[in-house]
KENUTOR-877497 format. One record per residue (C-alpha): residue number from 1; y negated, z negated, x; chain. Coordinates in Angstrom, 3 decimals. Each point is the difference from the previous one (the first is absolute). Example, Ala and Ser with C-alpha at 12.3 -4.5 7.8 and 13.67 -1.06 7.14 Angstrom:
{r 1, {4.500, -7.800, 12.300}, 'A'},
{r 2, {-3.440, 0.660, 1.370}, 'A'},
This chain:
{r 1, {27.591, -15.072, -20.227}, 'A'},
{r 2, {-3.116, -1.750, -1.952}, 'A'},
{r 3, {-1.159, 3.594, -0.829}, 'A'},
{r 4, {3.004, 2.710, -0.585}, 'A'},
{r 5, {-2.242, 2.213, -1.550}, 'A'},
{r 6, {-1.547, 1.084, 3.546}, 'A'},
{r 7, {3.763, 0.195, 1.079}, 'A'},
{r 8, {0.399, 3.512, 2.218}, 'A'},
{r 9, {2.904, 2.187, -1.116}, 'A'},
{r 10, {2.678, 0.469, 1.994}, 'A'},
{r 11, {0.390, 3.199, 2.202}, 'A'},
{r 12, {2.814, 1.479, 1.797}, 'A'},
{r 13, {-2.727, 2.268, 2.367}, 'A'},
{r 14, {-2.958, -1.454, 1.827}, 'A'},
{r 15, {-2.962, 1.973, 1.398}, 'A'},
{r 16, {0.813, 0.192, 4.234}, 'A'},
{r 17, {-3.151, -0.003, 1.032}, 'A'},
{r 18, {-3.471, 0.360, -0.615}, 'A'},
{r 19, {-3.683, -0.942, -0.251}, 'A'},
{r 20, {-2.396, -1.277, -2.332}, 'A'},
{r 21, {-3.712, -1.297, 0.019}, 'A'},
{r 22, {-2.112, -1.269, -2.730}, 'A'},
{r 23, {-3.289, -2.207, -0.313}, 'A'},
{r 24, {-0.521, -2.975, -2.242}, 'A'},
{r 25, {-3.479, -1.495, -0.465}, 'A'},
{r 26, {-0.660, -3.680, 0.026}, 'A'},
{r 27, {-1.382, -1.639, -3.156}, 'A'},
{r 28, {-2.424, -2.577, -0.941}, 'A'},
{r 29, {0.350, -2.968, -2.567}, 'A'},
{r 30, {-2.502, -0.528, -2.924}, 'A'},
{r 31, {2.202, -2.693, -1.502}, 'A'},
{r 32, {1.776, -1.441, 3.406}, 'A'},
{r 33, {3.566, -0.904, 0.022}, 'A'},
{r 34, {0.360, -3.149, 2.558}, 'A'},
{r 35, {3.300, -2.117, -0.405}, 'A'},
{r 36, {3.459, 1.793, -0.101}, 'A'},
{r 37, {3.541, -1.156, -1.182}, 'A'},
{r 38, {3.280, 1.305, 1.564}, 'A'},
{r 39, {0.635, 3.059, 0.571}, 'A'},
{r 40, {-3.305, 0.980, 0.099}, 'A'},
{r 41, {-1.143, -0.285, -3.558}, 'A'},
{r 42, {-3.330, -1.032, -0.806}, 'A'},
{r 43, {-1.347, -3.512, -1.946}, 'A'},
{r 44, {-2.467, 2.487, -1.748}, 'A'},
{r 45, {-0.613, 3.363, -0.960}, 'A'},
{r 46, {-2.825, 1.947, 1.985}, 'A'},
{r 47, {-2.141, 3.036, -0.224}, 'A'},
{r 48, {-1.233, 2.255, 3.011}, 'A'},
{r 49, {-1.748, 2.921, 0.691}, 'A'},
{r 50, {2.103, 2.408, 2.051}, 'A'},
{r 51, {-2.328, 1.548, 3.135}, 'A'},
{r 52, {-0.341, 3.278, 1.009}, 'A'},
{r 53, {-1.433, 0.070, 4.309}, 'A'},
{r 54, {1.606, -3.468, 0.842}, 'A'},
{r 55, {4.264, 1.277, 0.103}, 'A'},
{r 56, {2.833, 0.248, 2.507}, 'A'},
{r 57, {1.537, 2.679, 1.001}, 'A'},
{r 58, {4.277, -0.067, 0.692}, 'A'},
{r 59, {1.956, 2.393, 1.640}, 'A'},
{r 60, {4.457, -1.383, -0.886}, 'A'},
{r 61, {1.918, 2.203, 1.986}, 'A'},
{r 62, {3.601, -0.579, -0.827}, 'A'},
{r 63, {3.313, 1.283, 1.826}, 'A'},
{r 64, {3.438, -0.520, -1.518}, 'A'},
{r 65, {2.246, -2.401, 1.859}, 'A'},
{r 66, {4.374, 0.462, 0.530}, 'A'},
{r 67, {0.019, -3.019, -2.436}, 'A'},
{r 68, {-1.356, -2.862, -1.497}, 'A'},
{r 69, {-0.754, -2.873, 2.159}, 'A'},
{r 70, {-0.876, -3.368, -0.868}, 'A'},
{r 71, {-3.399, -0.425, 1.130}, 'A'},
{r 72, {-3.120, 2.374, -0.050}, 'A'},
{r 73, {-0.958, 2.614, 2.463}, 'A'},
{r 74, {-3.486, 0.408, 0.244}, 'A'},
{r 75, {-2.792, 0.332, 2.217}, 'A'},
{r 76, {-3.749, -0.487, -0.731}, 'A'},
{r 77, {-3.172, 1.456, 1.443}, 'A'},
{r 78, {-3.587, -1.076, -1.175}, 'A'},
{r 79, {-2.771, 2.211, 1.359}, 'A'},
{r 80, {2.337, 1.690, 2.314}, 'A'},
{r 81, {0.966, -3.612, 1.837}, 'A'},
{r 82, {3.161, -0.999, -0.689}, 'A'},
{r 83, {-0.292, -3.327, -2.007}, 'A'},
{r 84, {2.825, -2.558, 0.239}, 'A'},
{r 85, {-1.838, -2.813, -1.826}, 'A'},
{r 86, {0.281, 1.935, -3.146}, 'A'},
{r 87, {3.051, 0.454, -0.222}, 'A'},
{r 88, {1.519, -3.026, -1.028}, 'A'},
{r 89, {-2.271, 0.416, -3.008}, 'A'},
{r 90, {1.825, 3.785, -0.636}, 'A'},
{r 91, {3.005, -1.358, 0.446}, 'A'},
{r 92, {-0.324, -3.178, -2.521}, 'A'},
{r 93, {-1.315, 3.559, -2.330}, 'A'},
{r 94, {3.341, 1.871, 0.134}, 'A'},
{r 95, {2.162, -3.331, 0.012}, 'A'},
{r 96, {-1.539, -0.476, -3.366}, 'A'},
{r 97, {0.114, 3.494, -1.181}, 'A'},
{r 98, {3.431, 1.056, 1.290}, 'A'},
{r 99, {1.451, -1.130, -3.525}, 'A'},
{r 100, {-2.381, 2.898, -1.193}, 'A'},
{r 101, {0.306, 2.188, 2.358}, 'A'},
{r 102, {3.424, 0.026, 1.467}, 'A'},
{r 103, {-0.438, 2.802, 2.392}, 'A'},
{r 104, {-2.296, -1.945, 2.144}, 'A'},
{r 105, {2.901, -0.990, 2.359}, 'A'},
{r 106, {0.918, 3.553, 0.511}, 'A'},
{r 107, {-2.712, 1.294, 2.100}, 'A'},
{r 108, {-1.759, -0.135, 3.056}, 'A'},
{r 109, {-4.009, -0.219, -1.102}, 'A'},
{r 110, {-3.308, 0.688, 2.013}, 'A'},
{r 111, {-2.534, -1.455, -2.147}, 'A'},
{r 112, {-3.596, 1.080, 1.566}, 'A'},
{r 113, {-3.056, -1.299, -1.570}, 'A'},
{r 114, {-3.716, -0.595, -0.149}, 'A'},
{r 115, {-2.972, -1.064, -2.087}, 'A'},
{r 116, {-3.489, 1.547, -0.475}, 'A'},
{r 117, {-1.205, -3.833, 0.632}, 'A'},
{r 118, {0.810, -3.510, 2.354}, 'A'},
{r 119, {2.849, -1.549, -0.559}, 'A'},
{r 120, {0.045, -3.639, -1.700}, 'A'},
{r 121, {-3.642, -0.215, -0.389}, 'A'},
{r 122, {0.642, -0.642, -3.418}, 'A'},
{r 123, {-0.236, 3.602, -1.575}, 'A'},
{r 124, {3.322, -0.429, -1.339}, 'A'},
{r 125, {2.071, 1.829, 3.081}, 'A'},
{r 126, {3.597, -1.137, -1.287}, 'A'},
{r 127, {-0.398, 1.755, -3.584}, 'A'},
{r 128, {-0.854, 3.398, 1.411}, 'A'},
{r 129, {2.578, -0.462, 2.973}, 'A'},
{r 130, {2.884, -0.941, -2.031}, 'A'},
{r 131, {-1.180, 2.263, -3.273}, 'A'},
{r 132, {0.366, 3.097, 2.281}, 'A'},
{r 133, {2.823, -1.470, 1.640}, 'A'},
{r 134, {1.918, -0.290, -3.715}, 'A'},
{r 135, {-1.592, 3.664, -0.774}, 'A'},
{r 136, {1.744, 1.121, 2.795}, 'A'},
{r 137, {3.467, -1.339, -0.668}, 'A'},
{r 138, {-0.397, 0.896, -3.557}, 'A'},
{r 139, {-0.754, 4.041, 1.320}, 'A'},
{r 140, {3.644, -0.385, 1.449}, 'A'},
{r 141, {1.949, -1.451, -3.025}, 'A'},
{r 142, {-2.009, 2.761, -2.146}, 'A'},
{r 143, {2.011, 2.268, 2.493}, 'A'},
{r 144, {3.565, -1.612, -1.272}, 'A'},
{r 145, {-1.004, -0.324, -3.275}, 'A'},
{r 146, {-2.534, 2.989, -0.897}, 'A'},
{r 147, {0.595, -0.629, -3.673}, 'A'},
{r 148, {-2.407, -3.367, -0.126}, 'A'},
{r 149, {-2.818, 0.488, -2.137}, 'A'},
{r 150, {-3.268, -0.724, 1.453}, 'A'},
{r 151, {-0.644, -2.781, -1.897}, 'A'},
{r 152, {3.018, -1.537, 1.137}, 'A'},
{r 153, {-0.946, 0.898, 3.552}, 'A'},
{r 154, {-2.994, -1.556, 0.019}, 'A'},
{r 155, {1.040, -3.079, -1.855}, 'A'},
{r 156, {2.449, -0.610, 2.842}, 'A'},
{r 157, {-2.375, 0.715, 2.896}, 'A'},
{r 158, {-2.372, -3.131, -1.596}, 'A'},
{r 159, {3.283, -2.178, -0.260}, 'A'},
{r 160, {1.342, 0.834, 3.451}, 'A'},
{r 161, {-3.572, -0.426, 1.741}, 'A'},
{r 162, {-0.533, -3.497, -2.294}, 'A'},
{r 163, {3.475, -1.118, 2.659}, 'A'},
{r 164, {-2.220, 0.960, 2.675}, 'A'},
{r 165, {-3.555, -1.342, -0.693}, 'A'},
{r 166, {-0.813, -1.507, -3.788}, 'A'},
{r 167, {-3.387, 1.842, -0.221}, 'A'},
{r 168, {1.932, 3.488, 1.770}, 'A'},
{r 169, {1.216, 1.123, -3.428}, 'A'},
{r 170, {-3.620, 0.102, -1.120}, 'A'},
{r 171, {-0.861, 3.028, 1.982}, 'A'},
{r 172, {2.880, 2.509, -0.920}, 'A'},
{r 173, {-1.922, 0.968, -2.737}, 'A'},
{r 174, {-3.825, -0.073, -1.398}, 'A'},
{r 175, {-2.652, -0.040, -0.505}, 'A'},
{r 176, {0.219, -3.770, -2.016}, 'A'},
{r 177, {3.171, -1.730, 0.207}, 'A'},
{r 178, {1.742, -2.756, -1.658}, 'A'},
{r 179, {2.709, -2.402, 1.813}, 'A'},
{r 180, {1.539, -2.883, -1.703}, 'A'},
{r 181, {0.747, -0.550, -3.563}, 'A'},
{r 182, {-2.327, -0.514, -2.476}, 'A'},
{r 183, {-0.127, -0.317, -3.635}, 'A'},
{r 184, {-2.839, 2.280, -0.469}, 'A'},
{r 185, {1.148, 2.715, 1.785}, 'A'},
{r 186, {2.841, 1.591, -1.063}, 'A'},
{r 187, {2.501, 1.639, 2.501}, 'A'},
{r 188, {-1.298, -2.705, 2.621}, 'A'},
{r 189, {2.861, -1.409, 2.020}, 'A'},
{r 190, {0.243, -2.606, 3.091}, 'A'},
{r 191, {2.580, 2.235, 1.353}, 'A'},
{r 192, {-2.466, 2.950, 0.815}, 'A'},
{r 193, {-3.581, 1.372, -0.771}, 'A'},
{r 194, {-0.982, 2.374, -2.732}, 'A'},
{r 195, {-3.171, 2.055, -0.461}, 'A'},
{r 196, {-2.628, -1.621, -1.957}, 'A'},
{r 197, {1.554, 1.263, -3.738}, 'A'},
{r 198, {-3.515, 0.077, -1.696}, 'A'},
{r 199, {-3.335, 2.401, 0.607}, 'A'},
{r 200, {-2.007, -0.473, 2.413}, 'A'},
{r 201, {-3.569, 0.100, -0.407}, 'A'},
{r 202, {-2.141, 2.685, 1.111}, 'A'},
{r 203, {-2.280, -2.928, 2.212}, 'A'},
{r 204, {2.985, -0.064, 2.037}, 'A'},
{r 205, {0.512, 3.393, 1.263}, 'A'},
{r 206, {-0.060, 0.576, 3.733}, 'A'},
{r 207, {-0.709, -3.725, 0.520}, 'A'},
{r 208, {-1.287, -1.026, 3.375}, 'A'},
{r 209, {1.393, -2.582, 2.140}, 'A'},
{r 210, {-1.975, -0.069, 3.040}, 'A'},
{r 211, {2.025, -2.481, 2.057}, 'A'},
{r 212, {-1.959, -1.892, 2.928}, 'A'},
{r 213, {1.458, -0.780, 2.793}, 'A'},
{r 214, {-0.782, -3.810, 0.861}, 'A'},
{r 215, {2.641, -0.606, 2.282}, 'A'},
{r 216, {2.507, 2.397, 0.933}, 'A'},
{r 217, {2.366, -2.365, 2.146}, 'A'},
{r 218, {3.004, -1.353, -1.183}, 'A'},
{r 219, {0.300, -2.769, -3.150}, 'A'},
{r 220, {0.271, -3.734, 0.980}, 'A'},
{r 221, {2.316, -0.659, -2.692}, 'A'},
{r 222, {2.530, 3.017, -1.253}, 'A'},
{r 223, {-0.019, 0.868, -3.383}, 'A'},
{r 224, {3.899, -1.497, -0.260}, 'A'},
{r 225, {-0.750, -3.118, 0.883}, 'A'},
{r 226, {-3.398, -0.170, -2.527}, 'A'},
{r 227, {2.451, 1.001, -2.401}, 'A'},
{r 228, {2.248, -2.318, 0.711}, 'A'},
{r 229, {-2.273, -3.032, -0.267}, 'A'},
{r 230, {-0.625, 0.452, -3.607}, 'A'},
{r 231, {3.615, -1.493, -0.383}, 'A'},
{r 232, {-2.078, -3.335, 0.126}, 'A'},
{r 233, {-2.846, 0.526, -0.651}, 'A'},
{r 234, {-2.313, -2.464, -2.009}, 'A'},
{r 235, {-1.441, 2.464, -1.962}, 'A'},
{r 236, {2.812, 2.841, -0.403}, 'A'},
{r 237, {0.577, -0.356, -3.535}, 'A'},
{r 238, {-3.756, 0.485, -1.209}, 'A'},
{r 239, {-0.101, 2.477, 2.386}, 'A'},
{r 240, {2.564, 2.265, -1.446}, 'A'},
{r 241, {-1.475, -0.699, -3.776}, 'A'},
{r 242, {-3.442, 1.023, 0.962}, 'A'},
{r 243, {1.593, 3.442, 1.892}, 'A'},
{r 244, {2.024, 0.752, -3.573}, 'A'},
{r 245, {-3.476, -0.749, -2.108}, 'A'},
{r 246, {-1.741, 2.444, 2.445}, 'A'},
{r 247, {2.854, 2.914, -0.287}, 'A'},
{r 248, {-0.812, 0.014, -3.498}, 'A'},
{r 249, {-3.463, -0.237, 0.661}, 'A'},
{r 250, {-0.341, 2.910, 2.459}, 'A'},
{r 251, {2.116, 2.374, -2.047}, 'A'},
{r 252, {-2.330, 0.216, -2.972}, 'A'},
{r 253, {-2.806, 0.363, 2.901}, 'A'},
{r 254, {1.357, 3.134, 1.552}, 'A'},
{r 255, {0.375, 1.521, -3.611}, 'A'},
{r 256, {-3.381, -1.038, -1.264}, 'A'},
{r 257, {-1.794, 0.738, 3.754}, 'A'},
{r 258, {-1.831, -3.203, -0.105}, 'A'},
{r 259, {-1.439, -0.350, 3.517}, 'A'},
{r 260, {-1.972, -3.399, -0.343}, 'A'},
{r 261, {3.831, -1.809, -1.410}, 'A'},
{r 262, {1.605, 2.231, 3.043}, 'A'},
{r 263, {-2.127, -1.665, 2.878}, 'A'},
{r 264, {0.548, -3.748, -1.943}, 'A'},
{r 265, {3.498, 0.549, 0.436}, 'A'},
{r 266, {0.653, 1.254, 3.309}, 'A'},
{r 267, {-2.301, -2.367, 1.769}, 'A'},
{r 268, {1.482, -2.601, -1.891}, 'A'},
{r 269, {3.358, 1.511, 1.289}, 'A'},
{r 270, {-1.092, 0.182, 3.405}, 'A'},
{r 271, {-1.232, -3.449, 0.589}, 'A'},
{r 272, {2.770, -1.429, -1.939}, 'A'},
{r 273, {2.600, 1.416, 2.832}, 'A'},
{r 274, {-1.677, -1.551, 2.569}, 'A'},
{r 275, {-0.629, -3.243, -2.179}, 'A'},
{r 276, {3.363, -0.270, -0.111}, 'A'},
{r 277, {0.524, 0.734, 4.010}, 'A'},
{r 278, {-3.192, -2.871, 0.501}, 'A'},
{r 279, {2.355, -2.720, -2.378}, 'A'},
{r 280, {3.532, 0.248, 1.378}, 'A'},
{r 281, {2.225, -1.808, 1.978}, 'A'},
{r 282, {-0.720, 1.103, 3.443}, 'A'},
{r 283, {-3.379, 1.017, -1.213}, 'A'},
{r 284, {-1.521, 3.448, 1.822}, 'A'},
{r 285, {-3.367, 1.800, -0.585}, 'A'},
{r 286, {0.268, 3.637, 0.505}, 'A'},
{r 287, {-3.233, 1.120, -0.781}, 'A'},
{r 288, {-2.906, 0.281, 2.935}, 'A'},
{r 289, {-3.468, -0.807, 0.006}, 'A'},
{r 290, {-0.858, 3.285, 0.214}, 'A'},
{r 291, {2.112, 0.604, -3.469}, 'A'},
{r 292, {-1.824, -2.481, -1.668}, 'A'},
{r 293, {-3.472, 1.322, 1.211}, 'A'},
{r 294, {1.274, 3.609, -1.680}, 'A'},
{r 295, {0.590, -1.976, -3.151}, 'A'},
{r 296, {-3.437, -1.319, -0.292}, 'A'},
{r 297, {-1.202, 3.532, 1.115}, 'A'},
{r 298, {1.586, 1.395, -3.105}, 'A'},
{r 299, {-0.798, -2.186, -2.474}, 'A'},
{r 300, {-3.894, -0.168, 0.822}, 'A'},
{r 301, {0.315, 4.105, 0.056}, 'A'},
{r 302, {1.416, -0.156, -3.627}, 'A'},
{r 303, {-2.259, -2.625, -1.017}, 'A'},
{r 304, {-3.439, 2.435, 1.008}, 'A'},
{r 305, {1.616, 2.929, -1.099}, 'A'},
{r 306, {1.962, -0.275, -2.855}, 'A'},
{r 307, {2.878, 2.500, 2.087}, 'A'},
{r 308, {3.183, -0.905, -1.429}, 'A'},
{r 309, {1.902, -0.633, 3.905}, 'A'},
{r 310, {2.313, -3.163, 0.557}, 'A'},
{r 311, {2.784, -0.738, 2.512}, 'A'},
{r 312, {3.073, -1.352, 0.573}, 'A'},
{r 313, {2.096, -1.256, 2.558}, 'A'},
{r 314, {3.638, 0.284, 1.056}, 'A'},
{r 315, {1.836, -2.552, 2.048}, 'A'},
{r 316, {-2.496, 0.054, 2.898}, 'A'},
{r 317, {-3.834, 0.333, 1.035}, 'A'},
{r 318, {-0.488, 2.968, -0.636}, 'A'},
{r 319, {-2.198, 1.660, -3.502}, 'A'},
{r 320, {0.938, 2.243, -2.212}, 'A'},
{r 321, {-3.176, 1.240, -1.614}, 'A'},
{r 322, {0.713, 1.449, -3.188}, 'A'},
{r 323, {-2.319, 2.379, -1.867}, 'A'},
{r 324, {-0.731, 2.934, -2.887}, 'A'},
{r 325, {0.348, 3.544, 1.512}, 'A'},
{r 326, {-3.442, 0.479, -1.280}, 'A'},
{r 327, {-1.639, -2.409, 1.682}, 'A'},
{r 328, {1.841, 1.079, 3.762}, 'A'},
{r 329, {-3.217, 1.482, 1.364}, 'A'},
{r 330, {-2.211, -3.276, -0.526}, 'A'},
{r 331, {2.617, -2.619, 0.799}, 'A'},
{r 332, {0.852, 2.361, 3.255}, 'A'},
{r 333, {-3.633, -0.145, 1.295}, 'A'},
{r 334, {0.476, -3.650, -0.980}, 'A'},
{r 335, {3.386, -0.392, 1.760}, 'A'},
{r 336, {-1.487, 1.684, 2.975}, 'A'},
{r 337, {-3.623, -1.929, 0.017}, 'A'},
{r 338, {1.108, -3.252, -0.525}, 'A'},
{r 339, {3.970, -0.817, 0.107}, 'A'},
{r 340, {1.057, 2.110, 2.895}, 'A'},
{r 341, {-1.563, -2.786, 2.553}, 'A'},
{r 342, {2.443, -2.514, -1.109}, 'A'},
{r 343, {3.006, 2.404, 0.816}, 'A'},
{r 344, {1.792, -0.444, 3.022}, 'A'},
{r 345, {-1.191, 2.899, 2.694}, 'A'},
{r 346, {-2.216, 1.390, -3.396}, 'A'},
{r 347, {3.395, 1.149, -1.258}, 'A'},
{r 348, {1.038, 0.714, -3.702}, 'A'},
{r 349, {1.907, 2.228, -1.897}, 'A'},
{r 350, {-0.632, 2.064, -3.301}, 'A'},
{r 351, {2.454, 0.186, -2.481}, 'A'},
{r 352, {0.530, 0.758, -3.786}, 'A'},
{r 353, {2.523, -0.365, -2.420}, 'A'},
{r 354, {3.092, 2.181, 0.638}, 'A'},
{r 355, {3.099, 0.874, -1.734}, 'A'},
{r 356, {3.097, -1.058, 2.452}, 'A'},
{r 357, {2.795, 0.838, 1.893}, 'A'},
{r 358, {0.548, 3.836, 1.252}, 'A'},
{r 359, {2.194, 2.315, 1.914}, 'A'},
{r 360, {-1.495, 1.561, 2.994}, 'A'},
């Protein structure tokens, strides 16, 4: 066991039956993480803000079993459907997580669940599936071990739902979170996320992230395998020097509330990711026309203006635009007047900052 501190204790008496549901929001990156090592650790720390609208919503019903079997028993429902191609992905989850959870193996589980947004359209699906997912499980060992402290809880949820999905143990908590060690930040850890340790700004209360749907099919290229190409990448190493120098740089931004460095960063952030997508080894361009036209869009609305919006993108077309709660009426009427026609069907959603994980 790499980590015994997140052992569970041993218990003569398990819970028989039961059921528990909880939500878990997905998260966006201001300082990306792209390029993992084994077992899902990251090549550099990364900072996101945790959403609020944008979440999934699990339902783990568990039953007791006569004894403890060898393999999982699970089934899986997305949307109500039962969803078989998922579940080689749950059960890689609890393969890695049994060590940590040895009760797994002694259940039967109906895991029900469902987002607030499409799947795999690149609004980070994975870290609010497998963060609720983790929340879930964790809800059960809190009912063997009532004693943890919530601090220990939560650290524990992050470092299960890291197994699941790197960028999952950014959503357990909010509203700014920290994964991956850094020598700046103290507390941070590859193992699991932490909330941002510092203050926050006032500038950065209720911050909107307006997300526009581009293109709500399915990615080309999986996160996993993007990841996965920065094992060879030409560039890695720069890469991962210039994500440390920005960690730094972003944390005295959200202390000081310094919008102009803020937008420098994350655009410089987003375009980076996909940089490093446009220069690998097979090479792959998520982004869409239609992103690119939203891009311009912003930056000629900033630039007659002086509003203080920016985007950034996760692994796929679509745009998170990013903005100060006291500008959301302009850059709304904006959003709506001049962004919305790029969407795919007109559709977008609007989101702010939010503060995690919760039991329904």
């Amino acid at each position: 066991m790499d980590y015994p501190e997140f052992a569970s204790p041993v218990v003569s008496k398990l819970p028989e039956e039961g059921i528990i549901t909880c939500t878990s929001p997905s998260n966006i990156a201001l300082v990306k993480y792209w390029g993992k090592r084994p077992i899902q650790l990251p090549q550099n720390a990364s900072i996101s803000f945790t959403l609020d609208s944008c979440k999934t919503t699990t339902s783990l019903t568990y039953k007791k079993q006569g004894g403890i079997k060898e393999d999982f028993d699970f089934n899986l429902f997305f949307e109500g459907e039962p969803k078989p191609d998922f579940k080689p992905k749950i059960r890689s989850f609890f393969e890695r997580i049994q060590e940590y959870l040895p009760l797994l193996n002694q259940y039967t589980f109906t895991i029900e669940t469902s987002n607030t947004f499409p799947h795999s359209s690149g609004i980070a699906s994975s870290a609010s599936g497998m963060s609720a997912l983790a929340y879930c499980l964790m809800q059960l060992e809190k009912k063997i071990n009532p004693d943890i402290s919530n601090s220990e809880y939560l650290q524990k949820s992050s470092f299960l739902a890291r197994l699941g999905s790197g960028s999952a143990c950014r959503s357990i908590e909010g509203p700014v979170t920290v994964w991956g060690e850094h020598p700046d930040i103290n507390g941070s850890s590859d193992a699991y996320a932490i909330p941002f340790p510092f203050p926050v700004h006032q500038n950065f209360d209720e911050y909107q992230d307006t997300i526009l749907l581009i293109d709500k099919g399915e990615k080309q290229v999986s996160s996993t395998v993007g990841h996965n190409l920065m094992y060879d990448h030409p560039f890695a190493a720069k890469r991962f020097e210039q994500a440390t120098a920005n960690v730094s740089k972003l944390k005295e931004i959200l202390i000081s509330g310094d919008l102009d460095a803020f937008i420098q960063v994350v655009e410089s952030e987003a375009l980076t990711l996909h940089a490093m997508m446009m220069t690998s080894l097979p090479y792959f361009i998520l982004m869409k026309p239609n992103t690119l036209s939203v891009i311009h869009k912003i930056w000629e609305y900033r630039e007659t203006t002086g509003s203080k919006v920016c985007f950034t993108l996760d692994a796929g077309a679509n745009v998170h635009v990013l903005y100060p709660n006291t500008e959301k009426n302009q850059v709304l009427d904006f959003i709506i007047n001049e962004l919305v026609a790029y969407c795919q069907n007109g559709q977008y959603i609007c989101d702010k900052i939010g503060l995690g994980a919760k039991i329904v």
